[in-house]
C-alpha positions as CSV (number, residue, x, y, z in Angstrom):
1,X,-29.0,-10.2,-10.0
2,X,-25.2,-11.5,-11.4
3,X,-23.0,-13.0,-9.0
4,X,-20.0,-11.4,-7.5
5,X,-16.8,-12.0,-9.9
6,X,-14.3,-11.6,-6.8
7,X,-11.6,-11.9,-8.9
8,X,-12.5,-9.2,-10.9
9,X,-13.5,-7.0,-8.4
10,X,-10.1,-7.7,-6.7
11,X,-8.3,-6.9,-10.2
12,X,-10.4,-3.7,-10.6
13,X,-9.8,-2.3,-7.3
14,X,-6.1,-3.2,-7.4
15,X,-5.9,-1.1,-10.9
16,X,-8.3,2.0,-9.6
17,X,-6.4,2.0,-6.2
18,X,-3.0,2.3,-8.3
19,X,-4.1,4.6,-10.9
20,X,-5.9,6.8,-8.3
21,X,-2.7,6.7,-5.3
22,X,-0.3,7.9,-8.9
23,X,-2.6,10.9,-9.6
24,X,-2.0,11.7,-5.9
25,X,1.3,11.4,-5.3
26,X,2.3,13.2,-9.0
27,X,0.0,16.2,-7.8
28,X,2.7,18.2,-7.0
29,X,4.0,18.0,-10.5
30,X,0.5,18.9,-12.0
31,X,0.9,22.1,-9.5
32,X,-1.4,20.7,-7.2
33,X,-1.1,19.9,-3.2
34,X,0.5,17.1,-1.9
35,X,-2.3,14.5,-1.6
36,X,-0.7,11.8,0.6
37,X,-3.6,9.8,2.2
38,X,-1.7,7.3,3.7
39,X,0.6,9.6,5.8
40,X,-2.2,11.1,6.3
41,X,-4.1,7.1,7.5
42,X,-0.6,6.7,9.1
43,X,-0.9,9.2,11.1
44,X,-4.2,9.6,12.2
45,X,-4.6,5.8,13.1
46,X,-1.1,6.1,14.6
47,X,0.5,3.2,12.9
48,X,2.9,4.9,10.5
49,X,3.4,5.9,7.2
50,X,3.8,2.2,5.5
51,X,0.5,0.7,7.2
52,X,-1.3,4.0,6.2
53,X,-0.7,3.1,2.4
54,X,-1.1,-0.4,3.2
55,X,-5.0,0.7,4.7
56,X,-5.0,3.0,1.5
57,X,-4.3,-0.3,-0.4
58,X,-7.3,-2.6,1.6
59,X,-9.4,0.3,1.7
60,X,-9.1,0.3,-2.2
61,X,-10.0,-3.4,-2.7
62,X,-13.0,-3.1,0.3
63,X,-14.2,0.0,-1.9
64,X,-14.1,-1.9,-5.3
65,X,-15.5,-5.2,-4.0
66,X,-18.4,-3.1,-2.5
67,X,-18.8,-1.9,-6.1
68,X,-19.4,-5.5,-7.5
69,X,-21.3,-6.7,-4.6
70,X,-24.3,-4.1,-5.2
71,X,-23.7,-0.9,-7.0
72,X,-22.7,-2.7,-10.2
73,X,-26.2,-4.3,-10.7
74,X,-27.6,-0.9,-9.7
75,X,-26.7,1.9,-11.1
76,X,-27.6,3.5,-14.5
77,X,-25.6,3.1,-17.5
78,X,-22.7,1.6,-19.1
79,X,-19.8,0.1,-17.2
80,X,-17.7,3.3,-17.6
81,X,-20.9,5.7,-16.2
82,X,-21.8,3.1,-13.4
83,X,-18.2,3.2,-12.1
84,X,-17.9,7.3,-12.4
85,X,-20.9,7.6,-10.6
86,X,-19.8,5.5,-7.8
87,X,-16.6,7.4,-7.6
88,X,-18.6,10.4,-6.9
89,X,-20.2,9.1,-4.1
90,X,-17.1,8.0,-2.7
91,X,-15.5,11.4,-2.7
92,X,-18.4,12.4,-1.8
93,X,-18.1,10.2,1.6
94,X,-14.4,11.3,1.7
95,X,-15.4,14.5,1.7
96,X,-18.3,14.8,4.2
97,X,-17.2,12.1,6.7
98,X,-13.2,11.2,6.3
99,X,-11.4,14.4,5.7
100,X,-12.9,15.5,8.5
101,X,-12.4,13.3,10.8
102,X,-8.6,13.2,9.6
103,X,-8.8,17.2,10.4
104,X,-8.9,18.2,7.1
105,X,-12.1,19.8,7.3
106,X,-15.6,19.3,5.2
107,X,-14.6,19.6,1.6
108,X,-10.9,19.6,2.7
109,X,-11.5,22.8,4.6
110,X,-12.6,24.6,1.3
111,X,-9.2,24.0,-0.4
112,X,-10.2,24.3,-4.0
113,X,-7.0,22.3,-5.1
114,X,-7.7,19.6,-2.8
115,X,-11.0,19.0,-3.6
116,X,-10.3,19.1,-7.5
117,X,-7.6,16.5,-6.6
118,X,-9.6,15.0,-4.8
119,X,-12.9,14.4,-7.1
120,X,-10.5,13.6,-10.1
121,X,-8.9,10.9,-8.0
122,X,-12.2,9.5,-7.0
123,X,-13.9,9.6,-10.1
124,X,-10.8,7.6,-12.0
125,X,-10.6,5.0,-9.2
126,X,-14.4,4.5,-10.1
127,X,-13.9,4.3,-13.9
128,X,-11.5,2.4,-13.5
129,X,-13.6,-0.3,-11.0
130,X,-16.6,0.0,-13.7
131,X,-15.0,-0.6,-16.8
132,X,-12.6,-3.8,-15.3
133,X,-15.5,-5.4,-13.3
134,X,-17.7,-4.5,-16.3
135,X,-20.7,-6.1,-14.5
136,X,-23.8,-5.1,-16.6
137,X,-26.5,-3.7,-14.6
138,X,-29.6,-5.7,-13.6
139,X,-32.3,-4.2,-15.8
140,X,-30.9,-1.4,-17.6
141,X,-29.8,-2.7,-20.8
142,X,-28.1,-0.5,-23.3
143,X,-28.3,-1.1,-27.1
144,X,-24.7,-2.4,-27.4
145,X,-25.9,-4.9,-25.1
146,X,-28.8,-5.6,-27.1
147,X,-27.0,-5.9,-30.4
148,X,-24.1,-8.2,-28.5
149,X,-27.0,-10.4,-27.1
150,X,-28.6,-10.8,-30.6
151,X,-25.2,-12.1,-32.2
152,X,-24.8,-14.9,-29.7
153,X,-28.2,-16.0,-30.0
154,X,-29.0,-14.9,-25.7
């Protein structure tokens, strides 16, 4: 097993956390809801609309570090896969455990726009985390790998 990179598994959750909170808050242009989780953090935690973005940000980097720590070195495919499948299972999470409890409802209440918005935020916050922290997995070797380890002599 490879050891954690923190500083690229700070750097990939900074840029997925970023790219993802843009998608949601240019929704509305792309005639989707409004998708503002950290009014929505804000709110719910009752700390206000700044410090619910702010716990947007930190949950970002918690979510990307976990990534690096052990899903990295365990799930199937390249960096790009990896990361997409991850993101999946985090808006899978979202959906099933946070939305809820925020009173949005399992699967945002069956809100077809929000859960499209949803799973396309998700899954670019996890490409994103898989193709910056780039970790190959333990085991599960691809043949660009193979080729790349045969020009360097490894």
């Amino acid at each position: 097993m490879s050891k954690l990179n923190l500083g690229r598994g700070v750097a990939a959750g900074a840029v997925g956390t970023a790219a993802m909170t843009m998608l949601m808050l240019g929704a509305p242009l792309m005639g989707m809801p409004r998708m503002a989780i950290g009014d929505m953090l804000g709110s719910f935690l009752h700390i206000g609309s700044v410090a619910g973005w702010a716990m947007h940000g930190v949950i970002g980097l918690t979510l990307a570090l976990i990534y690096a720590g052990w899903f990295a070195t365990r799930l199937p495919g390249g960096p790009a896969l990896r990361g997409a499948i991850y993101g999946f299972g985090v808006f899978l999470v979202a959906q099933v455990v946070v939305t809820p409890m925020m009173g949005g409802g399992v699967f945002s209440g069956g809100n077809i726009s929000m859960i499209a918005g949803s799973l396309g935020g998700h899954v670019v916050y996890g490409v994103l985390v898989g193709l910056i922290y780039g970790e190959p997995a333990a085991g599960i070797r691809g043949a660009s790998t193979a080729v790349y380890e045969r020009r360097i002599g490894v």
